[in-house]
Backbone as a printed PyTorch tensor [residue, N CA C, xyz], in Angstrom:
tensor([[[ 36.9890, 105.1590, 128.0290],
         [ 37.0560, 103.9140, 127.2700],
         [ 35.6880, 103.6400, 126.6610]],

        [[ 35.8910, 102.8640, 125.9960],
         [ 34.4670, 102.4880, 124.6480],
         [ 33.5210, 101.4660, 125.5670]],

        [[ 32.2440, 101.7510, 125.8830],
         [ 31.3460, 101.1190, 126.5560],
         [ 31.3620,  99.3070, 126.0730]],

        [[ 31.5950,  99.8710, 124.9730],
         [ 31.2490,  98.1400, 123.9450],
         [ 32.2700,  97.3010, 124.3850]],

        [[ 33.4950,  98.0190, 124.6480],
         [ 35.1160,  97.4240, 124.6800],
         [ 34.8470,  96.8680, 126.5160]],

        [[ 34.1120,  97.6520, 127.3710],
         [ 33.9990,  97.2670, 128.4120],
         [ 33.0970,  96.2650, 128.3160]],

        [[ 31.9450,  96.2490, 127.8280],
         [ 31.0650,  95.1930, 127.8800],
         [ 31.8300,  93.3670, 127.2580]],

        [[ 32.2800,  93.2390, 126.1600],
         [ 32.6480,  92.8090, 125.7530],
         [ 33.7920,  91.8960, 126.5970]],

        [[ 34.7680,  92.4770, 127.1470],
         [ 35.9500,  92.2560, 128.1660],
         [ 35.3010,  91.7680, 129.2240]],

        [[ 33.9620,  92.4590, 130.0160],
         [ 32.7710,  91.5190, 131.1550],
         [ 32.6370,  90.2880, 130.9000]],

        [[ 32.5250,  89.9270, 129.5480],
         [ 31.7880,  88.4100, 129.1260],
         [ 32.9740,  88.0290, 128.7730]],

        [[ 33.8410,  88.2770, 128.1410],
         [ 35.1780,  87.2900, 128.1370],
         [ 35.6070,  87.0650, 129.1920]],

        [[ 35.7520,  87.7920, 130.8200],
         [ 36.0960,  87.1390, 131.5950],
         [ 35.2700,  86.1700, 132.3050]],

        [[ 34.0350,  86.6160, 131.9390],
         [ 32.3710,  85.4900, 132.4960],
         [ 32.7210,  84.2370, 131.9800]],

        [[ 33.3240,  84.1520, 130.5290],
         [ 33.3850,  83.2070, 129.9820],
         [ 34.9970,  82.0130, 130.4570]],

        [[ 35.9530,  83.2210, 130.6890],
         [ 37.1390,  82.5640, 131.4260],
         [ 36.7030,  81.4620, 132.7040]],

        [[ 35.8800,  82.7260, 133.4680],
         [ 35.5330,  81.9110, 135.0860],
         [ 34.8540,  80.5750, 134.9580]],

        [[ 33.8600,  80.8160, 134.1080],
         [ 33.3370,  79.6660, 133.8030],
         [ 33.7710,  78.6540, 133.4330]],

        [[ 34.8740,  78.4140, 132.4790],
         [ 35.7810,  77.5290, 132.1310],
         [ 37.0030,  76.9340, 133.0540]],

        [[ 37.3990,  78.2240, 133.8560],
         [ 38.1290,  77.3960, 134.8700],
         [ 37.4850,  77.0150, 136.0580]],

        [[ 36.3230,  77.3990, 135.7390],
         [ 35.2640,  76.7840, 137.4290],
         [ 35.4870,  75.6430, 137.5510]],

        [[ 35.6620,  74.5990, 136.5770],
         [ 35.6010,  73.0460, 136.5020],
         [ 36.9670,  72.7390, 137.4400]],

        [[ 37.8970,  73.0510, 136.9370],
         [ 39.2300,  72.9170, 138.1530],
         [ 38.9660,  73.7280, 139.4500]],

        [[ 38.3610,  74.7580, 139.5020],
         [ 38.2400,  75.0670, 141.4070],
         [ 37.4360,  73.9660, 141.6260]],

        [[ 36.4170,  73.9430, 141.1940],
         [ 35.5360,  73.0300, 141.5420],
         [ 36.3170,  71.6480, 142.2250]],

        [[ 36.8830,  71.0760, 140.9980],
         [ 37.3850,  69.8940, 141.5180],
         [ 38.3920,  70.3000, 142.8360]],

        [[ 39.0320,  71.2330, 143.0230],
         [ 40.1780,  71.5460, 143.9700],
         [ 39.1570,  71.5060, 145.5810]],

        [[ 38.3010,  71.9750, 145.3000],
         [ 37.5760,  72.5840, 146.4020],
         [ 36.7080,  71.0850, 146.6800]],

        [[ 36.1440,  70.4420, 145.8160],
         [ 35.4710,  69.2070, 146.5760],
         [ 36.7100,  67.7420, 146.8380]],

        [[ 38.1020,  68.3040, 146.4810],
         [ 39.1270,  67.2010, 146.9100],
         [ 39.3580,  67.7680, 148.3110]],

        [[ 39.4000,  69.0310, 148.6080],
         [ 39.7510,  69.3210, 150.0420],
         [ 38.7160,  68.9020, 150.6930]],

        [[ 37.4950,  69.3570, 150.2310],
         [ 36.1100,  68.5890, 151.1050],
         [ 35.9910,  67.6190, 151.5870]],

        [[ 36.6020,  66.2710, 150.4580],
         [ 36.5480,  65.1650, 150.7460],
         [ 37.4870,  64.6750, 151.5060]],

        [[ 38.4560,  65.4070, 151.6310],
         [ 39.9800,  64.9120, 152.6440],
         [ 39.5900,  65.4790, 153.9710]],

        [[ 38.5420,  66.4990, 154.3330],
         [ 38.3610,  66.5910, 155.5380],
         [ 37.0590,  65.9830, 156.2710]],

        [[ 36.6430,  65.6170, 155.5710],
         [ 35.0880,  64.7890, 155.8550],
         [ 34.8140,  63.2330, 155.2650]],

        [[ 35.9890,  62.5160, 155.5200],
         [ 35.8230,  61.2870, 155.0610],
         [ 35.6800,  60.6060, 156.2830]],

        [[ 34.3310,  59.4890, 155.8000],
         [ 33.7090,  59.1540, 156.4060],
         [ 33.1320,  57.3990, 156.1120]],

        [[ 34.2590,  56.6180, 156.6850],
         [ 34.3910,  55.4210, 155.7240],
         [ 33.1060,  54.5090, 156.9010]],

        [[ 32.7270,  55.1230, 157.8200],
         [ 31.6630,  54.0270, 158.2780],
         [ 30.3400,  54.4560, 157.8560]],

        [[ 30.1660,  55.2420, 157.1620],
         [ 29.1700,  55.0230, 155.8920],
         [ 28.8820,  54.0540, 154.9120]],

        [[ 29.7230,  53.8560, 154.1110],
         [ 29.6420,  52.1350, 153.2940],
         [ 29.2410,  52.5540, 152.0570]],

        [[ 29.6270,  53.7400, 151.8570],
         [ 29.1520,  53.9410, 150.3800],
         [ 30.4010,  53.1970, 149.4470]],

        [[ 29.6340,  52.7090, 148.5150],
         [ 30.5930,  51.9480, 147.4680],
         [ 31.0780,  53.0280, 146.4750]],

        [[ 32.2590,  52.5690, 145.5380],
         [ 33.2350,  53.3060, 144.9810],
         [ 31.9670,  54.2870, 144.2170]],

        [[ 31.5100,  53.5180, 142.9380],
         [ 30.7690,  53.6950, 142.1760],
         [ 29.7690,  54.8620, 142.7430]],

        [[ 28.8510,  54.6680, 143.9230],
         [ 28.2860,  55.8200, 144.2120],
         [ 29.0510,  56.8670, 144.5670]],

        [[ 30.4010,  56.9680, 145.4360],
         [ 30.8150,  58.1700, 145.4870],
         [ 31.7630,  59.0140, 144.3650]],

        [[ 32.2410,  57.9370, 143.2430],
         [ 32.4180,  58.5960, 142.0090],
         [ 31.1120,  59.4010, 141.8050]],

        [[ 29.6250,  58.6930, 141.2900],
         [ 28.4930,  59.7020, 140.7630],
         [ 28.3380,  61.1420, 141.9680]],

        [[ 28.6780,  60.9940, 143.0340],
         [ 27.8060,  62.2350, 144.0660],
         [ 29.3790,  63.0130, 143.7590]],

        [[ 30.3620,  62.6570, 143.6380],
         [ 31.4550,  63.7010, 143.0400],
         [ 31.3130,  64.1910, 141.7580]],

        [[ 31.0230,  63.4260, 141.6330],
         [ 30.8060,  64.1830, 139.6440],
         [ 29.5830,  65.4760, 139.7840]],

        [[ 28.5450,  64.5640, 140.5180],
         [ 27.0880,  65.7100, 140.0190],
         [ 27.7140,  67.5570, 141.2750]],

        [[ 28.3750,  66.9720, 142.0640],
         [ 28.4050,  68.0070, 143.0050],
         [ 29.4820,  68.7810, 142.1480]],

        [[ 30.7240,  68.3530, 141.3390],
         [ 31.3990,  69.1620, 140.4990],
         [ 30.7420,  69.5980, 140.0400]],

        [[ 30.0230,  69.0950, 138.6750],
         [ 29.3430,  69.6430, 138.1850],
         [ 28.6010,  70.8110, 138.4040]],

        [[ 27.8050,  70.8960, 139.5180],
         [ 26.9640,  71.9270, 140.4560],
         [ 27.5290,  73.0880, 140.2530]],

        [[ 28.4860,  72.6560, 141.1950],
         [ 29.7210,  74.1680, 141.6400],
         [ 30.3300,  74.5320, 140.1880]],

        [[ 30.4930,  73.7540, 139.6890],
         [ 31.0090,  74.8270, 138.1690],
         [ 29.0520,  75.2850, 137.2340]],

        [[ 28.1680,  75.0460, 137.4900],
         [ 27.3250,  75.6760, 137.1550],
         [ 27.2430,  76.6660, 137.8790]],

        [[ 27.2250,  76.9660, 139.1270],
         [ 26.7780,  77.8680, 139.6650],
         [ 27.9940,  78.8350, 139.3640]],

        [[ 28.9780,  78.9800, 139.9360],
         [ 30.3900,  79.4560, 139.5380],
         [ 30.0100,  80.1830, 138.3390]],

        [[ 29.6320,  79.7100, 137.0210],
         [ 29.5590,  80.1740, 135.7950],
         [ 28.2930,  80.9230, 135.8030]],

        [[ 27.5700,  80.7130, 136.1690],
         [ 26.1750,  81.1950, 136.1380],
         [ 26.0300,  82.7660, 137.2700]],

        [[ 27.2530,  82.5670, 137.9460],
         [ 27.1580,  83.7150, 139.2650],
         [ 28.2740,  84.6110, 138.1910]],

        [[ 29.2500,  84.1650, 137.4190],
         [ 30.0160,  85.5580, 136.6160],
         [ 29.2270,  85.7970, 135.6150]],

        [[ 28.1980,  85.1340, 134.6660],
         [ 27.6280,  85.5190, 133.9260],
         [ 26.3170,  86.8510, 134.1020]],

        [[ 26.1320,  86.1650, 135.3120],
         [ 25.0040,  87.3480, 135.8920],
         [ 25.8910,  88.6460, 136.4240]],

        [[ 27.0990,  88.6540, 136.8220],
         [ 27.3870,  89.5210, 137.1410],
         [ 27.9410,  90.6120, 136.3470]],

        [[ 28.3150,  90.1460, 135.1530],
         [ 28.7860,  90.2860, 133.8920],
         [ 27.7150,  91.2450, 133.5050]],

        [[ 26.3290,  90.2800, 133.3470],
         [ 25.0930,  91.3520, 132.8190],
         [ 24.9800,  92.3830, 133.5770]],

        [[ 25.0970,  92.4330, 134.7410],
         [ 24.2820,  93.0660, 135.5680],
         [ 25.7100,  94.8580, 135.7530]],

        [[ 27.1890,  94.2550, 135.4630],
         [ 27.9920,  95.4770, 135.0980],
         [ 27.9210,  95.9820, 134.0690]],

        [[ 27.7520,  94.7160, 132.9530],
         [ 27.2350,  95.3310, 131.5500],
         [ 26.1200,  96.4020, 131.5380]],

        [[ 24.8770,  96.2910, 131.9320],
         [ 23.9540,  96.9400, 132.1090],
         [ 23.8180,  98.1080, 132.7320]],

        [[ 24.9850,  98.2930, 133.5620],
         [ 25.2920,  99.2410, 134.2170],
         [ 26.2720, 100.1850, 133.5000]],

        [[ 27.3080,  99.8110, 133.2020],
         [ 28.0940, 100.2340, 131.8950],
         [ 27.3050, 100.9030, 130.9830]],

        [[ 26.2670, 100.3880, 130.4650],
         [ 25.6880, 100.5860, 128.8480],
         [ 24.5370, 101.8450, 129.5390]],

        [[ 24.0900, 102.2610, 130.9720],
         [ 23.3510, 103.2390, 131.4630],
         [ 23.9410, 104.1660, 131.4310]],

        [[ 25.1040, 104.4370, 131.6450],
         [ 26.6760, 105.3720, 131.6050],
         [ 26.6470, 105.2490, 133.4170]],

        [[ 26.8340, 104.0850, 133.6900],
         [ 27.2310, 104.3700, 135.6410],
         [ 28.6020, 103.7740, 135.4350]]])
């Protein structure tokens, strides 16, 4: 197969993961939160909306940022002839 055609197909799926990271993400910090709720804390609505958002957020950066590197790093390997 055509090195380019492989490289190419790496980053379209880098680019898939990344896009659906935002829904694991959310899936994975709703289970979090259903097993670690912790109402004699006293956090108000408002703050635990923001610490859900930034921690989504997180996990779909990293998520995207861990297929993108991995992407390069087969690409690069690909384009050596391994």
């Amino acid at each position: 197969m055509f090195p380019v055609a492989i490289v190419i197909g790496l980053f379209a799926a880098a680019g898939l993961l990344a896009k659906a990271s935002g829904v694991v993400a959310r899936a994975v910090l709703t289970w979090h939160d259903r097993r670690n709720d912790h109402p004699e804390l006293g956090q108000t609505q408002i703050a635990a909306i923001k610490r859900r958002e930034t921690l989504v957020a997180l996990v779909q950066d990293v998520i995207g940022i861990a297929g993108f590197v991995t992407a390069g790093v087969l690409a690069f390997a690909q384009l050596i002839g391994g």
